[in-house]
N, C-alpha and C positions, 0 to 999 in steps of 0.2 A: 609569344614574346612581344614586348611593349620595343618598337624601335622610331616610334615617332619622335624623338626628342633629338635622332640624328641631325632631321630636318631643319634645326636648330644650328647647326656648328655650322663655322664660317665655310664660305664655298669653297677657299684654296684646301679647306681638311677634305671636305667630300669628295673634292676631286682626289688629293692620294687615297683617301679612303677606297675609292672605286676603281679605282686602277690596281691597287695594291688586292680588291677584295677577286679582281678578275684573274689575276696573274695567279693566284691561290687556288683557282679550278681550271686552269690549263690554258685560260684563256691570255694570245699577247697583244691585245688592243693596245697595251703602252707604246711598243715601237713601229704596230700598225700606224697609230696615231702620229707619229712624232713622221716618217716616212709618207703620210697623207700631207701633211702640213711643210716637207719640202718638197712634192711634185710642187705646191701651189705656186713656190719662188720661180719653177723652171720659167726658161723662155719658151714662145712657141714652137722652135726649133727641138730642143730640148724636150718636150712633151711629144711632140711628134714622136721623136726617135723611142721616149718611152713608153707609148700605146705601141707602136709597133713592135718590141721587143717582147713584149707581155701577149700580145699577138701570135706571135710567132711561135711563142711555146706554149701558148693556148693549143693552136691548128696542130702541131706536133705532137703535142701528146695526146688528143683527139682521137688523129689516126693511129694513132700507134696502140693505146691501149683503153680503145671503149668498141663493144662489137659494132654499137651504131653505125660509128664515124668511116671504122675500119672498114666496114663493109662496103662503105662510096666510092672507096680508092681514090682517096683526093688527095695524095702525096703535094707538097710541094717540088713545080716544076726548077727544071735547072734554071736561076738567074732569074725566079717570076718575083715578082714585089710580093711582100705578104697580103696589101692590100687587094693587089689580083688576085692573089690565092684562097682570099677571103670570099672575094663574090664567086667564086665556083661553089662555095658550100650552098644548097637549098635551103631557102628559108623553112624553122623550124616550128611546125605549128603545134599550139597545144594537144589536139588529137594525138600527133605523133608521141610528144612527150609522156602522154598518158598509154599509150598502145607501146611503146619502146621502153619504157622508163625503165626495168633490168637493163636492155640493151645499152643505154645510155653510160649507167656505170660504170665506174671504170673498174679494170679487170683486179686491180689491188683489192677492191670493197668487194667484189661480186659474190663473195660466199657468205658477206654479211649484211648485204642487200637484196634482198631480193624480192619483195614487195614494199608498196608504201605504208604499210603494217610494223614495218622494220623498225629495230628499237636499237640504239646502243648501247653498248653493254660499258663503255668507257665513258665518263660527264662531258667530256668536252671533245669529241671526237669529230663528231658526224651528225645530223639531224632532220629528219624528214620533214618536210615544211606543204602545207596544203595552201591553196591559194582559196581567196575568197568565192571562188564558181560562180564569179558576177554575168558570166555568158553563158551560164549550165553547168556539164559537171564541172568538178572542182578539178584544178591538175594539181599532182605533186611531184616536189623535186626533193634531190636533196643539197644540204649547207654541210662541206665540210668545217674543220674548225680555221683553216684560213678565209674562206670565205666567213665562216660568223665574225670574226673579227674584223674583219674590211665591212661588213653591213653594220658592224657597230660602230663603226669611226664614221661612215655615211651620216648617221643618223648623229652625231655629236659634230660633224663638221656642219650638216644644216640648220642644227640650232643655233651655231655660233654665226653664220649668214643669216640667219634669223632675226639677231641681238640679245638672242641669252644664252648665253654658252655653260657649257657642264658647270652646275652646282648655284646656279640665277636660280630663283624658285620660278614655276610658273603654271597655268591653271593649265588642263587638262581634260577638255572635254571628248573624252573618247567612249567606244563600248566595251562593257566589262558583262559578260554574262553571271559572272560568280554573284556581283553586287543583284544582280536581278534575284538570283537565286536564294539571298541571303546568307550566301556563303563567302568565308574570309579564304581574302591570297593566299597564297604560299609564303613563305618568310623571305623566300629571295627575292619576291616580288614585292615582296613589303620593303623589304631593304633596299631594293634598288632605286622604287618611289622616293625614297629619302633620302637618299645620297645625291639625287637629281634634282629634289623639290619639288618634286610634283605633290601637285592639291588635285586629286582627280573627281574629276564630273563624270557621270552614267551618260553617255548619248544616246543609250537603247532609252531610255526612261526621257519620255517627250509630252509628257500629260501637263496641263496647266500646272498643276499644285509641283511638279517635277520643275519645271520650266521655271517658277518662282522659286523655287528653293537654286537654284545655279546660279540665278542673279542674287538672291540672298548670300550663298556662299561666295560667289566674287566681292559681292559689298564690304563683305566682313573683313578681307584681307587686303584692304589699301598696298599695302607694303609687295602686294604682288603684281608687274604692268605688262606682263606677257602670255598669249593662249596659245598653245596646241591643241589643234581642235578637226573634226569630221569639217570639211568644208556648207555641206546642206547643215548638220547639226546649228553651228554656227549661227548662218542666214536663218535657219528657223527660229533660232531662239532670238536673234535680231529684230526679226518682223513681229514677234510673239510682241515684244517689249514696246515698239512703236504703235500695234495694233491697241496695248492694252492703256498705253501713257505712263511706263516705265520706265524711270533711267536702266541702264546699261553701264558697268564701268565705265570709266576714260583706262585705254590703255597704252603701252608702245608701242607694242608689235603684236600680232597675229600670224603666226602659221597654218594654212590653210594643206591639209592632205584631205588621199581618201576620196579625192571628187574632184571635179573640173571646175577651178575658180575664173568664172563667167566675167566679163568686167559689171553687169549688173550687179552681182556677189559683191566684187571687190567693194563698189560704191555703197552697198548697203553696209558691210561691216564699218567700211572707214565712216562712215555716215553717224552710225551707232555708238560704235568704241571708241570713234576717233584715234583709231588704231593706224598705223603703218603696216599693210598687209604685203604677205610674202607665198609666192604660191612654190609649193615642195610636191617634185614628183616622185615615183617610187612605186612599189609593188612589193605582195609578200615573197613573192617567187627569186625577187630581181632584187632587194633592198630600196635604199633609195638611190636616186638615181639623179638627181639634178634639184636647184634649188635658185631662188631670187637670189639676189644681193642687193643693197642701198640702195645700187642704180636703178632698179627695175627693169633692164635693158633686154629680158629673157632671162632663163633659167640655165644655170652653168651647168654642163653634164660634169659629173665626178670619173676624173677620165682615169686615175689611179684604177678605177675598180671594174667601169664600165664603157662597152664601145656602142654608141648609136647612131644609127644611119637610121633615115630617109628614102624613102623606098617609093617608086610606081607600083603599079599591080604585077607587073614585069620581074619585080625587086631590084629595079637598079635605080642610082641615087635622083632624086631629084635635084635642080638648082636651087638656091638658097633661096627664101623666100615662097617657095610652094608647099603646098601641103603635101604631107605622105605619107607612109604606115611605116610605123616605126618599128626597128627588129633591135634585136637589144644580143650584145654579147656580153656575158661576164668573164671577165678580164681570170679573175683568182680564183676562178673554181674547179682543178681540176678534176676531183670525184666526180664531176656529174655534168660534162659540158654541154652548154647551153651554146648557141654558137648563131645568128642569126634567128635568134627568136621573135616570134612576131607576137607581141604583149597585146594586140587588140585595141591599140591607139592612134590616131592620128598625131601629126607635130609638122612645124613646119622651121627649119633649121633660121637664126639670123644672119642677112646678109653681112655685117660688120662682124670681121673676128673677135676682136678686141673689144673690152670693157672699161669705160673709165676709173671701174676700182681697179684693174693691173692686171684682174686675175688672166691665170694663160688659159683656162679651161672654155671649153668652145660654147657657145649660147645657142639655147634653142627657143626660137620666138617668139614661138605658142605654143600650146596643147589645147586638144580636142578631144580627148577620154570621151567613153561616154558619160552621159547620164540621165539616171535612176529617178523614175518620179518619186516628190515626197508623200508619204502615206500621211491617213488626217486618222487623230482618233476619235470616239467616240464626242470627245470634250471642244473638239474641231480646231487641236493643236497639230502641230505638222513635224509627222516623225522621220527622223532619216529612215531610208531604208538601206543601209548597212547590217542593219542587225540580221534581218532576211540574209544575207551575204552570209554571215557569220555565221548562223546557225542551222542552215543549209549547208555551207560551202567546209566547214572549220568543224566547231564543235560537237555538229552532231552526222556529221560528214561518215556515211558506212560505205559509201563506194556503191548504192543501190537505186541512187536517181542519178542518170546519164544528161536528163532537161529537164529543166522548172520554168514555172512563169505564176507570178502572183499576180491577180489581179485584184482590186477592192472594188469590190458594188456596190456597198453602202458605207456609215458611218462604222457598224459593226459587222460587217458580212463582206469576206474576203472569198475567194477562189483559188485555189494553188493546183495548177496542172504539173502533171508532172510525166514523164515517160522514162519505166524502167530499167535499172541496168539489169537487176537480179530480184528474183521475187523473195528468197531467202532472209528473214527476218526484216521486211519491207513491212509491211504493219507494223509493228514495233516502232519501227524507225518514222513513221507518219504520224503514230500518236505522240511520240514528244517533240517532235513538231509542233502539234496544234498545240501542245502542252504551254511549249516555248512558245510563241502568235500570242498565246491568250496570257501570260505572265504580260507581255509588251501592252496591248489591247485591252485586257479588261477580264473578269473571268464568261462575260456573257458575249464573248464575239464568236460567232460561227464563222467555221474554216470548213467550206467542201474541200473535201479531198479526190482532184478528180487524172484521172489515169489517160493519157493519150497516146497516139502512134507518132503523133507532130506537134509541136509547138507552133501554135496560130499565128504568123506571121501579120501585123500590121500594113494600113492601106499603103504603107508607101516601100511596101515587102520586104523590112526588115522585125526583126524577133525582138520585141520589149521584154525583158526580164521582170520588170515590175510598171505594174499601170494602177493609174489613181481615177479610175471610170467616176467614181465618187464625187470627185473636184472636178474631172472635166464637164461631169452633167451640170454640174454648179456655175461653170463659170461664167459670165456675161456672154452674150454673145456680142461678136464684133461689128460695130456699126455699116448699115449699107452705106456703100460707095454716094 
């Protein structure tokens, strides 16, 4: 079914359109939305009192009804603040969530969860969610339907801190495995593209003639001034344009996910697009989580949905202004609480509460995520390596590699170590891998496929997930002193 002409109708229809089309499978992002959009009016006072209410029945039903939490015996003490009550929880690390994840459950789901296999049997109930396995394996959690609905008002409140708010058209450069594969969305995925405006771009597809066809496709649609986009996709396709003596749109705004926007980044995109960049944080597991505004002053945590702290190695908070690991609670989930999770980030909190756009929601500085080197292809274009993520971590994700590490040796000769969880249809599971590698790559790239007891740890003793031996053999060396 032909629904591209949606894209078409003015943006106030798309918007009842889409809210009207979600309320129709169960979903109430209407009054999700409208109850996100009055935390923003609260005071700081006022916000306060309502992260800790939503606190407080987070930790309470925690203990009360998931075996995990239950088994800690972390009652709330007589007269302790919740936020005391919160640092007695241990920080929750991915291992845990992947070794506990039945126990996590709360005991309502527990006879209809009980693997990440798990399916529902209702459309809008409940849903298992895989994280991209950017640090090995992949963890899954699950999203009930109040949480899908709070992650979907995240992602429509950051695009309106962005400057294109639901039913703005705007480009889209993200990865889509199906377009690799030659195969079309689903209809709701089509629909939902249209109702939103989205023009979407392939970010797995990074080859020259790929790379000119995105700029071709931005050219075409003047009438559209804003991207979501892979942060490296982006700077790749930016440097590609400069390297080859290409314009690049003029646009307004740029949302940067999916990667750590560097202030290098920043200056090359604005450089490029003469864009207004905005950097957006988030995760599959977490939604999103924080976003720019106008000011650039830090990234506003979305405190309706989520609580974050700043953490020593210790897990207690640091002062504003330092760096720390970041542990993430969500506020609305309670099927499957998440509760002092450690996402694998660093951040460093702003010392000024307040923002001069009003907002009451609390800033956080910076971000330090990691990151992923860019892979080169054959054509010596420069590919995210998200796709590696995604089809490792996501879509081809069997639960049977526990660590990965890609390395590239040549232009076309990669390396993928790996050390397994189960040898049970592991073969299988390796050849559409190389399948996938070489659909990206080319059909004549060789992918060893090699088996370890450890993931080779880097001179400076930490584990690279992906390394580009290729470009580092390449690159000038640095002048002597």
């Amino acid at each position: 079914m032909n629904v591209e002409w949606i894209a078409q109708l003015p943006g106030g229809i798309r918007r009842q359109i889409y809210f009207s089309l979600q309320a129709a499978i169960g979903s109430r992002i209407g009054p999700v939305w409208r109850e996100f959009l009055a935390w923003e009016k609260y005071s700081s006072e006022q916000l306060d009192q309502g992260v800790k209410q939503r606190l407080t029945r987070l930790l309470g039903h925690a203990t009360a009804h998931s075996e995990h939490y239950r088994g800690l015996h972390l009652g709330q003490r007589p007269g302790e603040d919740v936020l005391g009550w919160l640092q007695r929880f241990p920080v929750l690390s991915r291992t845990q969530v992947r070794d506990r994840f039945a126990a996590l459950v709360a005991d309502n789901l527990r006879g209809e969860i009980t693997s990440p296999e798990s399916v529902s049997r209702r459309r809008y109930d409940w849903l298992v969610v895989k994280t991209g396995g950017s640090i090995g394996m992949p963890t899954t959690v699950v999203h009930d339907a109040r949480t899908r609905d709070w992650g979907r008002a995240t992602r429509l409140y950051a695009l309106r801190q962005c400057g294109f708010p639901l039913g703005t058209p705007y480009f889209r450069l993200w990865g889509s495995e199906l377009d690799l594969l030659k195969q079309q969305s689903s209809l709701q995925q089509r629909l939902l593209r249209s109702l939103h405006g989205e023009v979407p771009m392939n970010a797995f597809k990074a080859r020259e003639s790929d790379l000119r066809q995105h700029l071709r496709t931005m050219a075409s649609r003047p009438d559209i001034h804003h991207l979501m986009t892979y942060v490296d996709a982006a700077v790749g396709l930016a440097e590609f344009a400069e390297e080859r003596g290409l314009n690049c749109p003029v646009l307004s705004t740029i949302m940067g996910c999916a990667g750590t926007l560097t202030p290098e980044s920043r200056r090359i995109l604005e450089r490029n697009f003469k864009a207004e960049v905005f950097d957006k944080y988030g995760s599959r597991e977490c939604c999103d989580m924080a976003c720019e505004c106008r000011f650039h002053t830090g990234l506003h945590v979305f405190s309706p949905n989520v609580y974050l702290e700043i953490v020593d190695d210790q897990g207690m908070a640091v002062p504003a202004g330092e760096t720390g690991r970041i542990l993430v609670t969500l506020l609305n989930n309670l099927s499957f609480p998440m509760i002092r999770y450690e996402i694998g980030d660093l951040g460093r909190r702003a010392s000024e509460r307040l923002c001069p756009c009003g907002s009451p929601f609390p800033l956080i500085e910076s971000l330090q995520g990691r990151q992923d080197d860019m892979l080169t292809t054959d054509d010596g274009t420069r590919q995210s390596s998200s796709f590696v993520r995604h089809f490792v971590g996501v879509s081809l994700n069997r639960q049977l590699i526990r660590e990965w590490q890609l390395e590239q040796t040549g232009l076309s000769t990669f390396v993928f170590r790996f050390k397994p969880e189960s040898p049970d249809g592991l073969d299988e599971n390796l050849n559409r891998l190389r399948e996938s590698f070489r659909l990206v790559f080319g059909r004549s790239t060789e992918i060893e496929m090699q088996q370890v007891d450890q993931i080779p740890p880097s001179p400076s003793g930490k584990v690279r997930w992906i390394i580009n031996s290729c470009r580092e053999a390449s690159a000038p060396a640095a002048p002597a002193p």
